[in-house]
C-alpha positions as CSV (number, residue, x, y, z in Angstrom):
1,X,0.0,0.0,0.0
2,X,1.8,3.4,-1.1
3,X,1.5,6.6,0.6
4,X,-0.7,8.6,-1.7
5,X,-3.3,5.4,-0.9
6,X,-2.7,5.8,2.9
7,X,-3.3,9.4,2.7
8,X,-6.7,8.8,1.2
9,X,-7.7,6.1,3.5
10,X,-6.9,8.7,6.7
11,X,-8.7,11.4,4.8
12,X,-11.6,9.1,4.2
13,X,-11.4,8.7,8.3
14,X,-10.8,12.0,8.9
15,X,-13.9,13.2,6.9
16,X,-16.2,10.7,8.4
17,X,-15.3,11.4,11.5
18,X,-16.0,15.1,11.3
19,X,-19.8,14.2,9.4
20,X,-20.4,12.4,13.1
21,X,-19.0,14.8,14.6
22,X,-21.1,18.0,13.2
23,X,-24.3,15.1,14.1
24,X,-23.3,14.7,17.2
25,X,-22.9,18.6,18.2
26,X,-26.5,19.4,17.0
27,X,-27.5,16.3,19.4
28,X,-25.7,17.8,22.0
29,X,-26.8,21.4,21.4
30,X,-30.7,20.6,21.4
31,X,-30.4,18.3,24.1
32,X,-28.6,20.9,26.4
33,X,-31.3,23.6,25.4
34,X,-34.2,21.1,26.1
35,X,-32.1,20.3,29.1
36,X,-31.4,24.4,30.0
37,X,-27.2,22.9,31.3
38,X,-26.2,26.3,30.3
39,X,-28.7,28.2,32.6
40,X,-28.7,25.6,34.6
41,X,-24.3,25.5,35.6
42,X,-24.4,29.2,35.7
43,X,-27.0,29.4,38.4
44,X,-24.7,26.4,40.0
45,X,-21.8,28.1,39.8
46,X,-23.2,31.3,40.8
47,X,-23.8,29.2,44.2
48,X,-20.4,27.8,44.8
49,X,-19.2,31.4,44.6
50,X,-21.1,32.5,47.0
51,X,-20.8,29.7,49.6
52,X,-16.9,30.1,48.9
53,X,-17.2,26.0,48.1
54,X,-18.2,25.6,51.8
55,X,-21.2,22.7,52.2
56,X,-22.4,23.4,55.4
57,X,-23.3,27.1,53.8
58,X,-25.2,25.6,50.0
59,X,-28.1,26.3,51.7
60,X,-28.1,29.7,52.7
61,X,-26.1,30.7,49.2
62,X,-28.9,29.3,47.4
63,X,-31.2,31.6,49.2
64,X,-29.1,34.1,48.2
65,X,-28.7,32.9,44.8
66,X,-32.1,32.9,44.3
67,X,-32.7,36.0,45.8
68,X,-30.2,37.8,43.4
69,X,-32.0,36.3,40.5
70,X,-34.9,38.0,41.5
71,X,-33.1,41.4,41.2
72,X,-34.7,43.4,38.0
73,X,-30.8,43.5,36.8
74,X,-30.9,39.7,36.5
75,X,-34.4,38.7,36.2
76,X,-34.9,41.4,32.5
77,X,-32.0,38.4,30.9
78,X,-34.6,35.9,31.3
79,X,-36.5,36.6,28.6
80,X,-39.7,34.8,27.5
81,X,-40.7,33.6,24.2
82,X,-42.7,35.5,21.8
83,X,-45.1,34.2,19.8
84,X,-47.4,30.6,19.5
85,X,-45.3,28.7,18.0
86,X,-42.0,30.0,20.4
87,X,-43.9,29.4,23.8
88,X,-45.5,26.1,22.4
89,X,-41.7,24.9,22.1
90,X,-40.9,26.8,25.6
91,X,-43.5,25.2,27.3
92,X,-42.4,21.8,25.9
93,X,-38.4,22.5,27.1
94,X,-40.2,23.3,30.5
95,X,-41.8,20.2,30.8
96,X,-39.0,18.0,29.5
97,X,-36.8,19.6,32.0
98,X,-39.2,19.1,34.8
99,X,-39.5,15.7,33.5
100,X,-35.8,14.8,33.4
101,X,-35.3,16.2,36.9
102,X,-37.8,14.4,38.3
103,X,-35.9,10.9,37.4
104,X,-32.9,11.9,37.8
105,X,-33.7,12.9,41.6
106,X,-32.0,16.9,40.4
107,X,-32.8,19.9,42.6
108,X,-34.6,22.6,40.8
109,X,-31.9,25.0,40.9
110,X,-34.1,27.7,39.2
111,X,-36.6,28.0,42.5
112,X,-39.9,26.7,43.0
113,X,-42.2,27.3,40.4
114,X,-39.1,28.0,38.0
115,X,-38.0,26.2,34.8
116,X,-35.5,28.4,33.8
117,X,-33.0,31.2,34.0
118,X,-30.6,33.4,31.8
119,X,-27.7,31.6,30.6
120,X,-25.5,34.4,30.2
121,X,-25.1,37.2,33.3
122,X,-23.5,40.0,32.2
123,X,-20.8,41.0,35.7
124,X,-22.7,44.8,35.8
125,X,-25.9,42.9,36.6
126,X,-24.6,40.7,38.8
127,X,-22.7,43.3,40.9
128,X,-25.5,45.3,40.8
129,X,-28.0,42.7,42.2
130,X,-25.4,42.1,45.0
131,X,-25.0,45.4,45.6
132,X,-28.5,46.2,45.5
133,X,-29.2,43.3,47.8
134,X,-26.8,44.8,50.7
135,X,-27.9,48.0,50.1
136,X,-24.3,49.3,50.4
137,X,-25.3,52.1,48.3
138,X,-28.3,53.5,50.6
139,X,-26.5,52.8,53.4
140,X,-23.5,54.7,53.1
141,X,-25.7,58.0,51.7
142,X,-27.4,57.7,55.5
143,X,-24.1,57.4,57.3
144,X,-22.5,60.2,55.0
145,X,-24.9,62.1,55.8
146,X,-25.5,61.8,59.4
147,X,-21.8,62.6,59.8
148,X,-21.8,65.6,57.8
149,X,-24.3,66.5,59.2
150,X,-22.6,66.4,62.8
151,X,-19.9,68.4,61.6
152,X,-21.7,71.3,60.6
153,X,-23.5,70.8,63.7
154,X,-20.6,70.2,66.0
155,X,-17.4,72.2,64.3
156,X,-19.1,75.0,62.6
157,X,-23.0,75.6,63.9
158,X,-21.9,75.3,67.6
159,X,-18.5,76.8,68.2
160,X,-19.7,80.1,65.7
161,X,-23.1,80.1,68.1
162,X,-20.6,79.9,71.4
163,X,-18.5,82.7,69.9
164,X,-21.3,85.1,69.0
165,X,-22.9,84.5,72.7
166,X,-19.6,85.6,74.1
167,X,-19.8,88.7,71.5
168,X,-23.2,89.6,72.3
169,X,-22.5,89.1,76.0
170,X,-19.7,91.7,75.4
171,X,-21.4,93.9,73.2
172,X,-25.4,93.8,75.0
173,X,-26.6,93.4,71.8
174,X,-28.8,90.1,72.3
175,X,-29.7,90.8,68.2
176,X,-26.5,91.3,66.9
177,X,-25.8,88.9,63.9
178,X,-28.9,86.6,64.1
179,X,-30.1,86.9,61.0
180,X,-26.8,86.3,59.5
181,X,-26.7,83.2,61.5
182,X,-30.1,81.9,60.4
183,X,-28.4,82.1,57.3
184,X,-26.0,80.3,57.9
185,X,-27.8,77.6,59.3
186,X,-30.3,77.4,56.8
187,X,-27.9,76.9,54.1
188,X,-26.2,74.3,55.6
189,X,-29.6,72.5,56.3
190,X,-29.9,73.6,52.3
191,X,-26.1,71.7,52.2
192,X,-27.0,68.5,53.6
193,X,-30.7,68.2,52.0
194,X,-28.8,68.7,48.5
195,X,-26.4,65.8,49.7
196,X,-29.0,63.3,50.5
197,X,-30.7,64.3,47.6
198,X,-27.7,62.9,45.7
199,X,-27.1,66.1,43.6
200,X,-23.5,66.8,45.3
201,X,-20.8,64.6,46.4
202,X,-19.4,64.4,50.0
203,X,-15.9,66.7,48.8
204,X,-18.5,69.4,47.5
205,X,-20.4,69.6,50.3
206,X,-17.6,69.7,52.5
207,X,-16.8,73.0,50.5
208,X,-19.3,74.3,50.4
209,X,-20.0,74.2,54.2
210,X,-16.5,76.1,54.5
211,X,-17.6,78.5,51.9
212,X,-21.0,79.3,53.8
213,X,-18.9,79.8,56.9
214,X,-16.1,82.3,55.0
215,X,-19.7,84.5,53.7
216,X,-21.1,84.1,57.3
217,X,-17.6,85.7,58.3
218,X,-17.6,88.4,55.4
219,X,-21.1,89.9,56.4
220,X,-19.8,89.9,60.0
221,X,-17.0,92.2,59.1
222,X,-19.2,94.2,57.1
223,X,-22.1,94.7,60.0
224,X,-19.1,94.9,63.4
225,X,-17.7,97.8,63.6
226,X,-13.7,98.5,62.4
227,X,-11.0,98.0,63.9
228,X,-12.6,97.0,67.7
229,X,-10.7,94.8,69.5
230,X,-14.0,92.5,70.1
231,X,-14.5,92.5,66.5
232,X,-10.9,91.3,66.0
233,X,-11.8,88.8,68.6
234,X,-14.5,87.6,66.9
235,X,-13.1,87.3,63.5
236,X,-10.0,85.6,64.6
237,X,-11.9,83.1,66.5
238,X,-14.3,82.5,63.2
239,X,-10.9,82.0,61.1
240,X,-9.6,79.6,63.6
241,X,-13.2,77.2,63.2
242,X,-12.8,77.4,59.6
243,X,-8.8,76.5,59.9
244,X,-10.3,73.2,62.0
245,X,-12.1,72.3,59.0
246,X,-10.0,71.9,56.1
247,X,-7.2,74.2,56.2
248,X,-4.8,71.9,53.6
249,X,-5.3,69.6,51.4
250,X,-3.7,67.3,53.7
251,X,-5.9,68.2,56.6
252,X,-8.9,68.1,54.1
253,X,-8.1,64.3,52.8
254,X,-8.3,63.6,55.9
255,X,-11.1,65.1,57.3
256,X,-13.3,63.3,54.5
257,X,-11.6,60.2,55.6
258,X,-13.5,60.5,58.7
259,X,-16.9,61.2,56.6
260,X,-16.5,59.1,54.1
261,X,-17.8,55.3,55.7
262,X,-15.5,53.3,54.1
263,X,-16.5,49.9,52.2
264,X,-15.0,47.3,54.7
265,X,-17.3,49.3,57.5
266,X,-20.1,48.9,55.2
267,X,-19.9,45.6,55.2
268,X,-19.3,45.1,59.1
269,X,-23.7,46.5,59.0
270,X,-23.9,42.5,58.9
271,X,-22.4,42.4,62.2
272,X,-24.9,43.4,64.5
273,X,-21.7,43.8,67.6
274,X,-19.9,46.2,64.8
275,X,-20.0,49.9,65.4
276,X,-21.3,50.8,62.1
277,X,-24.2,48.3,63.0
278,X,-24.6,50.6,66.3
279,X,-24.4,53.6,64.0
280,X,-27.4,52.7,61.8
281,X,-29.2,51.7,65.1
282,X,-28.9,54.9,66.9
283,X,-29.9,57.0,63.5
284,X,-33.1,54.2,63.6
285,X,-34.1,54.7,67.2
286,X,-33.2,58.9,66.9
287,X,-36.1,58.8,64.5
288,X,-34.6,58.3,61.2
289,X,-36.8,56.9,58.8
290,X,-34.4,55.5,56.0
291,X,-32.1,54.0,58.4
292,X,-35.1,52.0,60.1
293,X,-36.0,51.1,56.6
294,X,-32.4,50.2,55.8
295,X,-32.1,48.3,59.4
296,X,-35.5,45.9,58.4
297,X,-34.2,44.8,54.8
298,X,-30.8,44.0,56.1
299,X,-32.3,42.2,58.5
300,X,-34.3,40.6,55.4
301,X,-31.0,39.8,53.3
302,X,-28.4,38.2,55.1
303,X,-25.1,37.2,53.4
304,X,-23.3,34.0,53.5
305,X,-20.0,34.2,55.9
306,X,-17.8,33.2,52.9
307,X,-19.2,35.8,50.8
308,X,-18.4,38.5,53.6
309,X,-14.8,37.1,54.0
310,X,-14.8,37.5,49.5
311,X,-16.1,41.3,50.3
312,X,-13.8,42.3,52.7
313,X,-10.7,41.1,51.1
314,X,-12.4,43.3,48.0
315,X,-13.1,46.0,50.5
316,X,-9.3,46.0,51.6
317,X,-8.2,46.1,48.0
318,X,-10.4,49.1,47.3
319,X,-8.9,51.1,50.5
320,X,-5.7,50.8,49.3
321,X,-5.9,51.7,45.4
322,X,-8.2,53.9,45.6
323,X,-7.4,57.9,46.6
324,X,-9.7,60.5,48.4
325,X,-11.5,61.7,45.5
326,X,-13.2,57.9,45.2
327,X,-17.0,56.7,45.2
328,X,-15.9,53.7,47.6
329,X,-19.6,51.7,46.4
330,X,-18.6,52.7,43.0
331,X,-14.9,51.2,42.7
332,X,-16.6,48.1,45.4
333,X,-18.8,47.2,42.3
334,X,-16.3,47.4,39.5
335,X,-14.0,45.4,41.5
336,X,-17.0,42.9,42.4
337,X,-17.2,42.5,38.3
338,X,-14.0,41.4,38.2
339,X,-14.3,38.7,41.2
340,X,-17.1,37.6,39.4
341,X,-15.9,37.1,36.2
342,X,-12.7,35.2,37.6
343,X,-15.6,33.0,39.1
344,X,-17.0,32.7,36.0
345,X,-13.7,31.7,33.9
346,X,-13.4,28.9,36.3
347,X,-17.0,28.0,36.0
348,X,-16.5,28.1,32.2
349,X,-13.8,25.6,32.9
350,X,-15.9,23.6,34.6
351,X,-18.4,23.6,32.2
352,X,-16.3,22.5,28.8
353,X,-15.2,19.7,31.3
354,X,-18.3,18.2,32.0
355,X,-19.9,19.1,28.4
356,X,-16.4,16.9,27.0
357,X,-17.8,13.8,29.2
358,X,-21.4,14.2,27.6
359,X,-20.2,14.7,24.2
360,X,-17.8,11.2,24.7
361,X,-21.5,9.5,25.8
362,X,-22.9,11.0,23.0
363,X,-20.2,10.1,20.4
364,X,-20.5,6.4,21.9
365,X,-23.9,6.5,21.4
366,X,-24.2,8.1,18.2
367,X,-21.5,5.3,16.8
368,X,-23.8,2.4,18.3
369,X,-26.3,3.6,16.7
370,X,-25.1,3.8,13.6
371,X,-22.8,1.6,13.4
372,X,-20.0,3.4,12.8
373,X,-17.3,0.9,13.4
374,X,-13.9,2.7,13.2
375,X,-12.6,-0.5,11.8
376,X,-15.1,-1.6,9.3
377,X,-14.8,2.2,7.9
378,X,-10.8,1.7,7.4
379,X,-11.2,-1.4,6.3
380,X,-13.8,-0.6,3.4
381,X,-12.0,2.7,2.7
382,X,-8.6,0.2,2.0
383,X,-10.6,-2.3,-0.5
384,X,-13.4,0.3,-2.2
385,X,-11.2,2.6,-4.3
386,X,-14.5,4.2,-6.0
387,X,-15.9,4.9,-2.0
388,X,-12.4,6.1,-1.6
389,X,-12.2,8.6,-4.2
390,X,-15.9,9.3,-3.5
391,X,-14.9,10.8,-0.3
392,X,-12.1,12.8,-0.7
393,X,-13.1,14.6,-3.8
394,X,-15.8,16.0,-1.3
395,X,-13.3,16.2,1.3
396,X,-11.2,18.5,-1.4
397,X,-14.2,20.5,-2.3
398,X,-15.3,21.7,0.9
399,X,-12.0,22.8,2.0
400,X,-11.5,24.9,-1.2
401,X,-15.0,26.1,-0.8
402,X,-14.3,27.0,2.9
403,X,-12.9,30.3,4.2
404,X,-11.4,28.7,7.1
405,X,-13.3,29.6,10.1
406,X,-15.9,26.3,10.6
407,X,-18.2,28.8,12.5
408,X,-19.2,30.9,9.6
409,X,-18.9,28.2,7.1
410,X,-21.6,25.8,9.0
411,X,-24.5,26.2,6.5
412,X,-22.4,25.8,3.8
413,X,-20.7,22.2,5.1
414,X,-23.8,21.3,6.2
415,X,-25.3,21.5,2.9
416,X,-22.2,19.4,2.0
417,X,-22.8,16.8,4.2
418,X,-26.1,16.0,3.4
419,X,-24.8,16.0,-0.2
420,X,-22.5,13.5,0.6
421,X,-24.7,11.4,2.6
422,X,-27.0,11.0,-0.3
423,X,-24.3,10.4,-2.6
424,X,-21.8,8.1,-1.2
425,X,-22.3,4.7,0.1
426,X,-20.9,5.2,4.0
427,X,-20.1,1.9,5.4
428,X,-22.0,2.6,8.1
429,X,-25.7,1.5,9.5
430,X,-27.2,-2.1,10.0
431,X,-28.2,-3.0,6.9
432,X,-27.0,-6.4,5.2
433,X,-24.3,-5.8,3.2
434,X,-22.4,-3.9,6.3
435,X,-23.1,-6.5,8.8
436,X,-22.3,-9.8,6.7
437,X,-19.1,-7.8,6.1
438,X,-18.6,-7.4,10.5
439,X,-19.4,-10.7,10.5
440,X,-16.6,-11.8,7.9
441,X,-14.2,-9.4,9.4
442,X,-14.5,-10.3,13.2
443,X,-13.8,-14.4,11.9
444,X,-10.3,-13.1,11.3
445,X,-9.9,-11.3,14.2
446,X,-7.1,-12.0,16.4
447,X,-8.1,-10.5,19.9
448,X,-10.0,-12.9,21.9
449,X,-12.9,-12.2,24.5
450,X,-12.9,-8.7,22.7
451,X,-15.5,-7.9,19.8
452,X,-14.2,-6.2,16.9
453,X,-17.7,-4.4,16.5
454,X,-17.5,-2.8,19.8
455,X,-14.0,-2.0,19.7
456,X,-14.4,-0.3,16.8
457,X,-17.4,1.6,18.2
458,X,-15.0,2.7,21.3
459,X,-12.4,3.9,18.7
460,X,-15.5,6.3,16.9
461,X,-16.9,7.2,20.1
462,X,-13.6,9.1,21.0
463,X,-13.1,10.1,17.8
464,X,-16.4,12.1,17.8
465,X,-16.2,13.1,21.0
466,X,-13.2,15.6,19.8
467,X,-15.7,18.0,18.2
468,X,-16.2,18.9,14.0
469,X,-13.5,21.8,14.4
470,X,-11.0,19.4,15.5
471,X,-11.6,17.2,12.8
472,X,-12.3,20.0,10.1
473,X,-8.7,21.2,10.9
474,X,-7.1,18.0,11.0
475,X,-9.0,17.5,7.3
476,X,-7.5,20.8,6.1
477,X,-4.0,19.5,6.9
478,X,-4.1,16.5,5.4
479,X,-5.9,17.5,1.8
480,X,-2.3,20.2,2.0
481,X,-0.4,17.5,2.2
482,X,-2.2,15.4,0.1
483,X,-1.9,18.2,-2.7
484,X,1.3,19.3,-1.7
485,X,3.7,17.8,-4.7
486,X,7.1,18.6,-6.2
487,X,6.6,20.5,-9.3
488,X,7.6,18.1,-12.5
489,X,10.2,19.0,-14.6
490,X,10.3,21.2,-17.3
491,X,10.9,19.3,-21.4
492,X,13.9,19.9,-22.3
């Protein structure tokens, strides 16, 4: 046998093996659709990473799972058929999956009532749902505020009202400056309103407090009279509050330190012996209605202990790269995208794992079923030189109709496939012919206690089982090399 023949017989393998293969992936593809594995591992995995692969904890980080995926964020990717015909087939998936979990003894990972789920989370929506689920976002807005608003109260509001007593005390004037200081303390009421409103951020409203302090001290110097010692007094005392507040940039960074609640104390609200747990309690029982809100839902939407220990090492990575300028929730959630998309690489692993071991059962099946005998097909490819030619002039014209990428030639090889398959007499199936030919084959086979048939069906199995773009590119090679010649010489 030469090497141009053995070269046909491997492409006449090689191009079998990849018309299975492309059979077997639809298989594959409707059965995990019917089947929702896609939906159904992401919600999975979704769970590990929460529970921090801790068993004692699935439990609780499937509440939590299934919480999250009623979040609007994740619950608007699940999106429902339109139309009869697309619900009709929707409804049938539902009930096949019910179906197959019901004998294969598989939790509904979906929820009660559920048949499926998105099988693709975008990491914005999934940080978002978490995010919105702790409430960080609400929750530092109500401690911002309430400490801004204890500065004004305590560093600006109180030491200017002790000053002007002592000035009015010194002067007899019980009137002098009031409405100036109404002023002032309606626009820092104005200050703190706007910050709660969310219109200006916590750096801004620091300013601007100092800035409503430097006008309350430039109408004072317009009203007290020149050059008096206790207007001296006074003014000097009014420069020294404002000096307290933010007189560099140094002493500013860290005076919104202190106002800023930082992420890792966020998360210690979960804690109910953590100070920023007392915090929100004290605003609650002092009468403020959205921290008594904020105190009832976090009391609804408790976090696994794994989770919190994933948070807080995010929490410490967040402190120390981000700078005082920062939205702490803000650079949280981007950095929770990226933990969650690490999860989901590994997931994805995971995934093309266990879809590797389905498509193996699948190959084996799909040769048993067909008979495609690994062994038989070599052996017929060897003898038939018509079946052999057959095959790999379609093996050469679909690799020089092909623009390399399988993916967006599929339509086109499929329609070459089915050609082929009506065209050329595969050795494959039960019919006659192919099995008195097993039969003569396997007389002359010299391992005992081991059929031929099923051997050979082993041999397909694998080989199908490594996917149509494995065996599309290994069919590419060899029709180059088949072609590949030295040029002949020239007549002389």
């Amino acid at each position: 046998m030469n090497f141009p023949i053995v070269l046909d017989i491997a492409l006449g393998l090689v191009f079998i093996f990849f018309v299975l293969s492309l059979l077997a992936s639809e298989i594959q593809e409707i059965i995990g659709t019917l089947l929702q594995w896609r939906a159904e591992h992401l919600k999975q995995s979704i769970e590990v990473l929460l529970a921090g692969n801790e068993r004692e904890k699935e439990a609780a980080a499937q509440d939590l799972a299934d919480a999250l995926y009623e979040s609007p964020w994740i619950r608007s990717l699940n999106q429902e058929a339109k139309g009869t015909i697309a619900r009709s087939f929707r409804r049938i998936s539902h009930v096949i999956g019910r179906v197959y979990r019901t004998l294969t003894g598989q939790r509904n990972v979906f929820g009660v009532g559920k048949t499926s789920g998105p099988s693709y989370i975008p990491a914005e929506a999934f940080a978002n749902s978490l995010l919105e689920r702790m409430q960080l976002g609400n929750l530092w807005q109500v401690l911002a505020s309430d400490r801004i608003y204890g500065l004004a109260r305590d560093r600006v509001l109180a030491p200017v009202s002790n000053i002007l007593s002592d000035l009015k005390a010194s002067t007899g004037n019980e009137f002098l400056l009031n409405a100036e200081l109404q002023q002032l303390e309606s626009g820092i009421r104005q200050i703190i309103d706007d910050f709660k409103a969310g219109t200006v951020s916590l750096p801004e409203s620091l300013d601007r407090v100092v800035n409503r302090l430097e006008d309350f001290g430039l109408m004072a110097a317009d009203i007290l009279p020149d050059n008096h010692p206790l207007t001296e007094t006074f003014l000097r005392r009014l420069e020294y509050i404002k000096r307290g507040l933010a007189s560099t940039p140094v002493e500013r960074a860290a005076l919104l330190s202190k106002l800023r609640p930082s992420v890792a104390q966020l998360l210690d609200i979960f804690d109910s012996n953590s100070p920023a747990y007392g915090e929100l309690t004290r605003l609650a029982q002092g009468g403020n209605p959205e921290a008594r809100l904020l105190l009832e839902r976090l009391g609804q939407a408790p976090i696994t202990p794994a989770l919190r220990s994933s948070l807080a090492a995010i929490a410490r990575k967040v402190e120390v790269t981000a700078d005082a300028t920062r939205d702490d929730v803000k650079l949280f959630g981007y950095e929770l995208e990226k933990w969650f998309d690490r999860g989901m690489e590994r997931a994805t692993g995971v995934y093309k794992r266990n879809a590797k071991a389905v498509a193996l059962i699948i190959g084996i099946a799909t040769a048993v079923s067909i008979n495609a005998d690994s062994f038989h097909i070599a052996t017929r490819l060897a003898v038939d030189p018509i079946l052999r030619t057959s095959i790999t002039q379609t093996a050469d014209q679909l690799v020089a109709e092909s623009t390399g990428d399988i993916s967006q030639d599929i339509e086109q090889m499929q329609t070459a496939v089915n050609q082929a398959l009506d065209d050329i007499p595969f050795p494959l199936g039960y019919n006659d012919v192919v099995m008195e030919q097993q039969r003569a084959a396997e007389e002359a086979w010299p391992v005992p206690l081991i059929p031929r048939r099923l051997l050979g069906w082993l041999v397909s199995g694998f080989a199908i089982s490594m996917g149509s773009t494995f065996w599309f590119n290994v069919l590419k090679k060899i029709v180059n090399v088949r072609n590949t010649g030295g040029k002949p010489d020239s007549a002389t």
